[in-house]
C-alpha atoms as a printed R data frame, in Angstrom:
   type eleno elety resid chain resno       x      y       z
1  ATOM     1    CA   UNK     A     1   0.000  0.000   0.000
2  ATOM     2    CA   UNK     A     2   2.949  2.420   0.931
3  ATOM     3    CA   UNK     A     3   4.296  1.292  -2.260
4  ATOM     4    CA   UNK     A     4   1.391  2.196  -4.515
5  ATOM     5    CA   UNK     A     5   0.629  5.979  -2.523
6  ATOM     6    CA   UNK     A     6   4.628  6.522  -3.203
7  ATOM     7    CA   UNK     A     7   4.467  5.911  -6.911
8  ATOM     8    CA   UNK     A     8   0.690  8.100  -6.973
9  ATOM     9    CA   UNK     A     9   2.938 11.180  -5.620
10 ATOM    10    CA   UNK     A    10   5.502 10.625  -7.883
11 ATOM    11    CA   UNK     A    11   3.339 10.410 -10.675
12 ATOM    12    CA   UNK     A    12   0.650 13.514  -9.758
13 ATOM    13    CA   UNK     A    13   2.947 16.633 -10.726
14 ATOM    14    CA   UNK     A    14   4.024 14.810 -14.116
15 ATOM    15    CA   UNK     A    15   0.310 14.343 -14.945
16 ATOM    16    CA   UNK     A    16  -0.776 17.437 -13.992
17 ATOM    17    CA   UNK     A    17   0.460 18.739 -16.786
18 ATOM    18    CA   UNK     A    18  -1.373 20.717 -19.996
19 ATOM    19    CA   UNK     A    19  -0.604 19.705 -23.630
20 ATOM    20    CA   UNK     A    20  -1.508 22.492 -26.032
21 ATOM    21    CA   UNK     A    21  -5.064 21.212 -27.172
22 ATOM    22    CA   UNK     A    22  -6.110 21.299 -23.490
23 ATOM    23    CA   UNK     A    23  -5.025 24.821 -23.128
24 ATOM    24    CA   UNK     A    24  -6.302 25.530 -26.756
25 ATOM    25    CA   UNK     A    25  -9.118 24.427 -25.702
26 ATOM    26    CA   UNK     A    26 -10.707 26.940 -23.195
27 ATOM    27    CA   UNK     A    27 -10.347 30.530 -22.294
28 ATOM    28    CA   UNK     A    28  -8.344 32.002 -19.592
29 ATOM    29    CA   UNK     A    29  -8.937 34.428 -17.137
30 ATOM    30    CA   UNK     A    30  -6.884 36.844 -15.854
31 ATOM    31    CA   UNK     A    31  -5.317 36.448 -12.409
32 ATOM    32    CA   UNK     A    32  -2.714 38.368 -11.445
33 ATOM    33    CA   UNK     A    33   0.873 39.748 -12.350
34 ATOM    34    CA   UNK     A    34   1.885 40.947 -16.346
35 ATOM    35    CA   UNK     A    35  -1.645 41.843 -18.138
36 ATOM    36    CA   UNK     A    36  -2.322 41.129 -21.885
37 ATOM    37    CA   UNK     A    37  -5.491 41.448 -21.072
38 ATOM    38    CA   UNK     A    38  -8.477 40.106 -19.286
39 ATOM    39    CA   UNK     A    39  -8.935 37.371 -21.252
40 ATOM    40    CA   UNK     A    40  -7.000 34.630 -23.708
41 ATOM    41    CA   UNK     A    41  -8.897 33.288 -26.183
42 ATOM    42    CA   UNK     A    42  -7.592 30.855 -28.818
43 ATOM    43    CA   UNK     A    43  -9.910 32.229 -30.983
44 ATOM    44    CA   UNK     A    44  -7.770 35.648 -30.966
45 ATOM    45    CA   UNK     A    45  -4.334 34.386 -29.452
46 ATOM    46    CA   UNK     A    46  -2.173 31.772 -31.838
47 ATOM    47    CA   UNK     A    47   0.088 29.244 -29.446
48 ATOM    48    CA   UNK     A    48   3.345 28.460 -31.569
49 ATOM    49    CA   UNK     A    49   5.729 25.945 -29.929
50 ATOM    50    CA   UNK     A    50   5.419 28.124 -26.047
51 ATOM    51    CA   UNK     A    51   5.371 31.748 -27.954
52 ATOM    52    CA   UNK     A    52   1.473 33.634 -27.824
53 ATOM    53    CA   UNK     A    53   0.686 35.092 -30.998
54 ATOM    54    CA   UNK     A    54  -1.691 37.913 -31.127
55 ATOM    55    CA   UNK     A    55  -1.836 38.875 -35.250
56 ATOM    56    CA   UNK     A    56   1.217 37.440 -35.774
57 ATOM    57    CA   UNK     A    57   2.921 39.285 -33.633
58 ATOM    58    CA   UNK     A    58   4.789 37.881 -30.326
59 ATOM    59    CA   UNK     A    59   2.974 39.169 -26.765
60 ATOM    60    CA   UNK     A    60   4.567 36.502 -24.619
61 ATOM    61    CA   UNK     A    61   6.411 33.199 -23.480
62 ATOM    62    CA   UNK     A    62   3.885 30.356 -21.997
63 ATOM    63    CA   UNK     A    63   6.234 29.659 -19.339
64 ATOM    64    CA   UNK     A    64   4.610 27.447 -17.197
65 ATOM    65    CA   UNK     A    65   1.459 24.737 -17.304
66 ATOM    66    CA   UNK     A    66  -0.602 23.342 -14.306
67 ATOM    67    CA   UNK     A    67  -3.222 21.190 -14.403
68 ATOM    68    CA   UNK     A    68  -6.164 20.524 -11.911
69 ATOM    69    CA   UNK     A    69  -5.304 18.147  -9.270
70 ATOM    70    CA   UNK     A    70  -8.158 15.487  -9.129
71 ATOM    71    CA   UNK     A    71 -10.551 18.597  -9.661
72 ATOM    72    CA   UNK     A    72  -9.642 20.714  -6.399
73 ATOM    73    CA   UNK     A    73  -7.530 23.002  -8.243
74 ATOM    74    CA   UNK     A    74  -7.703 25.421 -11.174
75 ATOM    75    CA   UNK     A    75  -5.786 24.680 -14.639
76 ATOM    76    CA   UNK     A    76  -3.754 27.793 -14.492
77 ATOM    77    CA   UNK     A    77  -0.735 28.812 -17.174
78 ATOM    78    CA   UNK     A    78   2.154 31.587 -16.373
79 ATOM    79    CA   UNK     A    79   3.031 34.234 -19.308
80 ATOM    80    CA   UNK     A    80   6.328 35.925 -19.283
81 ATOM    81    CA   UNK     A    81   6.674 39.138 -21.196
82 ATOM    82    CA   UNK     A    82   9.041 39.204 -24.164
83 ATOM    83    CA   UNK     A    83  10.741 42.554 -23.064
84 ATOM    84    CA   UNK     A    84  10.568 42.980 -18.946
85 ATOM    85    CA   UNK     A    85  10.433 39.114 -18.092
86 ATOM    86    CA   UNK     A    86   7.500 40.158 -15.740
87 ATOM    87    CA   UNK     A    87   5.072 37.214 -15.326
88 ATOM    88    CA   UNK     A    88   1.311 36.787 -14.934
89 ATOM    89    CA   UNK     A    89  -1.076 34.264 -14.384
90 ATOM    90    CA   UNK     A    90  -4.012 33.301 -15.930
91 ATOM    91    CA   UNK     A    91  -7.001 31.097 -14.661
92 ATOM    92    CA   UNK     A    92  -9.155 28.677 -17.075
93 ATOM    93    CA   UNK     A    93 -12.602 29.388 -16.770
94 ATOM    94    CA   UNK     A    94 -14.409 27.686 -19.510
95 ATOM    95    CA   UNK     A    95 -13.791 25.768 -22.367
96 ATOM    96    CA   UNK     A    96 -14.809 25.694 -26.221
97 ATOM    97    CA   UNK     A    97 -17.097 23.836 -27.311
């Protein structure tokens, strides 16, 4: 049993998280830190390798990716601006359909 919980905690942070269709796939709020605005929307923003594209122009690095932890937590990604290295954070709140 101590074996199995061991290998669960091991195995949590790697599966928590986000490929790029599950972040394509929603919206995200804004949370707090650098501001490119209230909300990202794949259906404005382009996602090219871990670069967000808004009109082909670079806003920002995708610098981090968590997932929701057995459904207690938010998904939540971390932008890093291109010039200042300030980063933000950015709650999903729903997804497309």
């Amino acid at each position: 049993m101590i074996k199995k919980l061991i290998y669960i905690l091991i195995l949590l942070p790697i599966t928590s998280c986000l490929n790029d269709k599950q972040i394509k796939s929603g919206w995200w709020k804004y949370g707090n830190g650098y501001h490119i605005g209230d909300v990202i929307s794949f259906e404005r923003y382009d996602l090219r390798n871990d670069t967000l594209f808004l009109e082909n122009t670079p806003k920002a690095i995708l610098s981090k990716r968590e997932g929701s932890y057995f459904g207690f937590t938010d998904r939540k990604i971390t932008i890093k601006d291109l010039k200042s290295n300030k980063t933000g954070i950015y709650y999903q709140k729903g997804k497309s359909e």
